[in-house]
Legacy VTK file of the C-alpha trace (Angstrom):
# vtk DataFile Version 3.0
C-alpha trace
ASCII
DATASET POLYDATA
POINTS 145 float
82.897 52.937 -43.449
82.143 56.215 -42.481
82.338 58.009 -38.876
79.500 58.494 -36.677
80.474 60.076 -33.450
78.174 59.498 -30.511
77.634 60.070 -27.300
75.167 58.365 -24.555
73.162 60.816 -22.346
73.328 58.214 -19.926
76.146 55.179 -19.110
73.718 52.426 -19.098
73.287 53.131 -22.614
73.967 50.164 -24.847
75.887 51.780 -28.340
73.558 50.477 -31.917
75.530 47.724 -33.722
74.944 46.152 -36.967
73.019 42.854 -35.992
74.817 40.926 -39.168
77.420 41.885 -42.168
74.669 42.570 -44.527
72.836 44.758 -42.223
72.437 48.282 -43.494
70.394 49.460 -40.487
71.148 49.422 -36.479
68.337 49.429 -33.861
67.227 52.369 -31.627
66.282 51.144 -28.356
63.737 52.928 -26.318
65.511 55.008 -23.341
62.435 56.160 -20.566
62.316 55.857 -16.910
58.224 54.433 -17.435
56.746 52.364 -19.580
54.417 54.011 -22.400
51.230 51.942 -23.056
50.299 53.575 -26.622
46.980 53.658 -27.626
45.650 52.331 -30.946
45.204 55.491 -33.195
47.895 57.529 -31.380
51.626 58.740 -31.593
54.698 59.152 -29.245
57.732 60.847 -29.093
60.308 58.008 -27.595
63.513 59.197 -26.680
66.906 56.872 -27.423
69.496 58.796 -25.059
71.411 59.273 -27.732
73.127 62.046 -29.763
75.599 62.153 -33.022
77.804 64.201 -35.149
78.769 63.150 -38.655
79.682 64.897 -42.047
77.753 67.226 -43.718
77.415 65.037 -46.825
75.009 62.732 -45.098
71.673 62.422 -43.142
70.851 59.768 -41.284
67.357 58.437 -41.901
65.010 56.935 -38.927
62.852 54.029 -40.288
60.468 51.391 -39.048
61.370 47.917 -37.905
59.598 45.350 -40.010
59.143 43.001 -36.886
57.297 45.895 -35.120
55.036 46.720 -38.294
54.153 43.064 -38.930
53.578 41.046 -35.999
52.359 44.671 -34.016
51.090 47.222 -36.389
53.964 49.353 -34.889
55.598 52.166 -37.225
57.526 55.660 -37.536
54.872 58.262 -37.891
57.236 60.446 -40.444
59.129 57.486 -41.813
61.698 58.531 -42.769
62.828 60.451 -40.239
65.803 62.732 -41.350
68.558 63.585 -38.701
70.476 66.773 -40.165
74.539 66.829 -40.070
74.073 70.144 -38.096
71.831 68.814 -35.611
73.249 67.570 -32.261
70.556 67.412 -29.803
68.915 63.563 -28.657
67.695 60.990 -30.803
64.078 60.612 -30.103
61.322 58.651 -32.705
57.803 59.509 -33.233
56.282 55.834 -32.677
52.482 55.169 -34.280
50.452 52.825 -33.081
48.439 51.815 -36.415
46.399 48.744 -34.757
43.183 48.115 -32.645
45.113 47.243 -29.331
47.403 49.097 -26.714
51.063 48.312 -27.501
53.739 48.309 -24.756
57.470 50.326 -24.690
59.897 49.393 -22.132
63.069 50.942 -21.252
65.583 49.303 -23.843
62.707 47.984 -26.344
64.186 48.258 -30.320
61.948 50.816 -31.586
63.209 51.917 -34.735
66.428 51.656 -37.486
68.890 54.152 -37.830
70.733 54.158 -41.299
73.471 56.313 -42.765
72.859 57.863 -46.802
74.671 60.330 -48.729
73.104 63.382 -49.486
73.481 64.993 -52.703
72.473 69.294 -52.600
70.230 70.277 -55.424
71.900 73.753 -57.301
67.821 74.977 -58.777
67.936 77.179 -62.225
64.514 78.572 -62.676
62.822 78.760 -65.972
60.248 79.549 -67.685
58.846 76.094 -69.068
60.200 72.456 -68.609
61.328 69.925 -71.084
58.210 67.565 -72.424
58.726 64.182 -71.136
55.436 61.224 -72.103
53.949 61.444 -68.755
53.402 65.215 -68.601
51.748 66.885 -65.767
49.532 63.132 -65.436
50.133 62.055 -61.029
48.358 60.111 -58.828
47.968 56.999 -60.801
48.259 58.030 -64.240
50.358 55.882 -65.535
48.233 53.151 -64.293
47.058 50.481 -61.230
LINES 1 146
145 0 1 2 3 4 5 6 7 8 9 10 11 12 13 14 15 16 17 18 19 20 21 22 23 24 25 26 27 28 29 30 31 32 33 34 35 36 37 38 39 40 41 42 43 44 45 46 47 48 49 50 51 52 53 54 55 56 57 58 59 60 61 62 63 64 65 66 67 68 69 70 71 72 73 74 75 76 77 78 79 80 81 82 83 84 85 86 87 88 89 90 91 92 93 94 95 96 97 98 99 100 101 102 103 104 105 106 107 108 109 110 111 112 113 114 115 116 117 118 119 120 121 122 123 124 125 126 127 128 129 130 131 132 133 134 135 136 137 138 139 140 141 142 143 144
């Protein structure tokens, strides 16, 4: 386990807990005062009330919830979201509403999944060609359907 530290903006705030032992994600929950009726085609920025501190050798990444995507349409616009270590302000999640009909957030809602990964710093060496590998400069389907 590693230590998140994190603090409600608000007491009425419930804390994210793993739903079961094998879950690698906890839920966001929607924190607002109104509820947002988001059009089909359009984004919003949802706030959670919450804010966190935790070592500099991880992010944590904001990602959809597949309930919300599959019965809804319902996903994170810049999935996935990256919080930085240094970063301490609130939690909020850009929610995109990919269907054809409005689509409802209330005040506690689950709106997204929060999940802890390492991070691993990249140390670049410039040069002045790159080893051959098969695939060569072939992207966007080039190695087939």
């Amino acid at each position: 386990m590693v230590k998140v530290l994190i603090k409600k903006l608000d007491p009425t705030i419930k804390l994210p807990e793993y739903k079961t032992n094998g879950a690698s994600g906890v839920d966001l929950t929607a924190f607002i005062k109104e509820t947002i009726d988001l059009k089909p085609k359009k984004s919003v920025l949802v706030p959670t009330g919450l804010s966190v501190a935790f070592s500099e050798d991880f992010e944590i990444q904001i990602r959809p919830r597949s309930g919300l995507a599959a019965k809804n349409n319902i996903s994170v616009l810049n999935t996935p979201g990256t919080i930085d270590s240094d970063y301490r302000g609130e939690i909020k999640v850009i929610i995109y509403n990919h269907g054809d009909e409005n689509f409802l957030i209330s005040n506690g809602d689950r709106i997204a999944q929060m999940i802890l990964t390492p991070v691993l710093k990249m140390e670049f060496e410039e040069v002045n060609n790159l080893p051959e590998s098969i695939r060569g400069k072939g992207g966007f389907g080039s190695t087939g359907k």
